[in-house]
N, C-alpha and C positions, 0 to 999 in steps of 0.2 A: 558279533559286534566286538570292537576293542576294547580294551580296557581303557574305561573312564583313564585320564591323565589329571592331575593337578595342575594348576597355571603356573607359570614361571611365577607371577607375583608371589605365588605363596610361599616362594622359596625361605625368605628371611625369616619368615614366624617359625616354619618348620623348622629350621636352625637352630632357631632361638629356643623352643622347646625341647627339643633334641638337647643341647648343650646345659635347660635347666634341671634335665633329667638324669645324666649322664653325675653334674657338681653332685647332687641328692644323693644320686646311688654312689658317691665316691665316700660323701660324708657317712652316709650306711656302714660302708664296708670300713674305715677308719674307728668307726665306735666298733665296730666289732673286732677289730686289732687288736685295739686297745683295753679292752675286756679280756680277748684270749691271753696277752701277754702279761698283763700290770697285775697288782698284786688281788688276790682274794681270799677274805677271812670269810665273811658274812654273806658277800655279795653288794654289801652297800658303798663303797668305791667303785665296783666297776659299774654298778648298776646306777650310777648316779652320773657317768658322762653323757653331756644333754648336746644336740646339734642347737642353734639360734643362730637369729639376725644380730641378737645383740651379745657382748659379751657375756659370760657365762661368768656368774657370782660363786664362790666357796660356801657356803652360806646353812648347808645341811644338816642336823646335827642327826645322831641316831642314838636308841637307849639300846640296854640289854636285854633282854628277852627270859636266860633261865643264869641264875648265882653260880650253879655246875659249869659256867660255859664262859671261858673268857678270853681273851689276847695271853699270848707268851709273859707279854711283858702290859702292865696297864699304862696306855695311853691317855693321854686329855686332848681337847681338842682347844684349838685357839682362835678368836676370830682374825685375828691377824694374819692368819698364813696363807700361804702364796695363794694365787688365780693359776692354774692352767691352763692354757689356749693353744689348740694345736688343727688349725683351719689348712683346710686343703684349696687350692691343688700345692701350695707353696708344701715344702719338706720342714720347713723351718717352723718350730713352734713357738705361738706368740705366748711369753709368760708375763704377768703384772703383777706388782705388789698391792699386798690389798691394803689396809688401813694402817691407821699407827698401833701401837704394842697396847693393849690390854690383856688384865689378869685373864688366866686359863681358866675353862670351864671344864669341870670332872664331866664324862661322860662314860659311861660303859655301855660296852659294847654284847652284840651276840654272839652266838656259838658258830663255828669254821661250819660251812655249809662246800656243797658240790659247784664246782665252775660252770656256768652254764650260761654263757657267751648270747649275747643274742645280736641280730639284724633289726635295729630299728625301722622302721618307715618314717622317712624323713620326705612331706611334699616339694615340690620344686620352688626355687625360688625365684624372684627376679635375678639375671644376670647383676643389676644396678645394685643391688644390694648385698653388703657383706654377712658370709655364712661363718659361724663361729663354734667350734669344737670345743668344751669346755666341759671341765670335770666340779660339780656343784658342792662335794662332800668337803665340810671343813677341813681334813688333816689333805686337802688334794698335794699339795705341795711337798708334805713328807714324804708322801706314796712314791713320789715321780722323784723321791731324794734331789729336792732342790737344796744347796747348799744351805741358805740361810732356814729351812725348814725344819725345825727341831720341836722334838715331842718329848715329855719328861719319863726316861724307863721307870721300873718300878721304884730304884732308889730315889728318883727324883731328881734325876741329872738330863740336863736336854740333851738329844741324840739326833743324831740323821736316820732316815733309813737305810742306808750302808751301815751306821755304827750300830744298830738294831741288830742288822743281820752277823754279825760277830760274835750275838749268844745264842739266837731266835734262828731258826731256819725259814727264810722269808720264801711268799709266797708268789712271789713274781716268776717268771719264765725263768726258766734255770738257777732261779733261785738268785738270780743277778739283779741289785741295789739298782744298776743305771739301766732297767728294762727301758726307761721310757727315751732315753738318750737314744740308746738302739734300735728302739723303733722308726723313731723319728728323723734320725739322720741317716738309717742305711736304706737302699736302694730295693734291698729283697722286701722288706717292712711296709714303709709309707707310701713309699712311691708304685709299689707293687699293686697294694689296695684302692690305690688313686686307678690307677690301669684298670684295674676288675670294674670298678665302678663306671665307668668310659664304655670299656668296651660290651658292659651290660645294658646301657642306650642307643646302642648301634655304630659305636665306633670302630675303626679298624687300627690297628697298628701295621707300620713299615715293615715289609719282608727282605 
């Protein structure tokens, strides 16, 4: 006997599943980019880029763990600083500002831990619905050195993280202030990981 066939009817759902599987695993493979490349101390920056439907809040805060174990340089965190958003399949990442300017909040931090990148499981979503790449951790904005994103160094002078990285040896990919720029805007980076993710729900690409 032949093998059972599926009706043409089912064509559209299987499509539509297919395509909701393929956005998921792209969004997957995106947070694990941007783990491998963006900055890690702790682990609570990378570990804090969340996939959603809905925008993704700055909103995290973290304590310190041991007195022995600190940042280069001591940080505060703000709740005013940037939102990250970097939703696929577009290259282009969506950034917002988050609230108006209140006093900083002391925060310490923990001790530099091991990179250890991971592949979330992200379910599928409706096509209709927007998918949203967002980094939750308060300083997200310094991390991703957005211009207006300034953290106070030890002296107490607001910095970027480029002007961080001038006494600190930062811990993004190659030690480069505009990791997230380069992820996001070049072709081997985002657009790469968008492809993995595709062609890990049964797509092909053009030969």
């Amino acid at each position: 006997m032949g093998k059972k066939r599926r009706p043409i009817t089912q064509l559209p759902d299987d499509l539509r599943q297919i395509a909701e599987s393929a956005r998921s695993n792209a969004a997957a493979r995106i947070v694990y980019g941007l783990q491998s490349d963006g900055p890690w101390w702790s682990g609570h920056f990378a570990q804090s880029w969340k996939v959603s439907t809905t925008p993704v809040r700055p909103t995290k805060d973290k304590t310190r763990e041991r007195k022995d174990q600190q940042l280069p340089s001591q940080f505060n965190d703000r709740k005013n600083n940037n939102e990250v958003q970097c939703s696929p399949p577009s290259s282009k990442a969506q950034r917002t500002t988050g609230g108006a300017g209140t006093p900083m909040e002391t925060v310490e931090y923990p001790g530099k831990t091991g990179r250890v990148p991971g592949l979330p499981e992200v379910p599928p979503v409706g096509l209709k619905s927007d998918l949203y790449i967002g980094n939750e951790a308060k300083y997200a904005g310094f991390a991703v050195n957005r211009p207006n994103a300034k953290m106070p160094d030890i002296q107490g002078n607001p910095v970027t993280y480029e002007q961080h990285g001038k006494e600190h040896r930062l811990s993004s990919k190659d030690s480069n202030p505009n990791w997230y720029k380069v992820y996001t805007e070049h072709n081997q980076f985002l657009k790469t990981d968008i492809t993995k993710g595709f062609l890990s729900a049964g797509f092909k690409t053009d030969k």
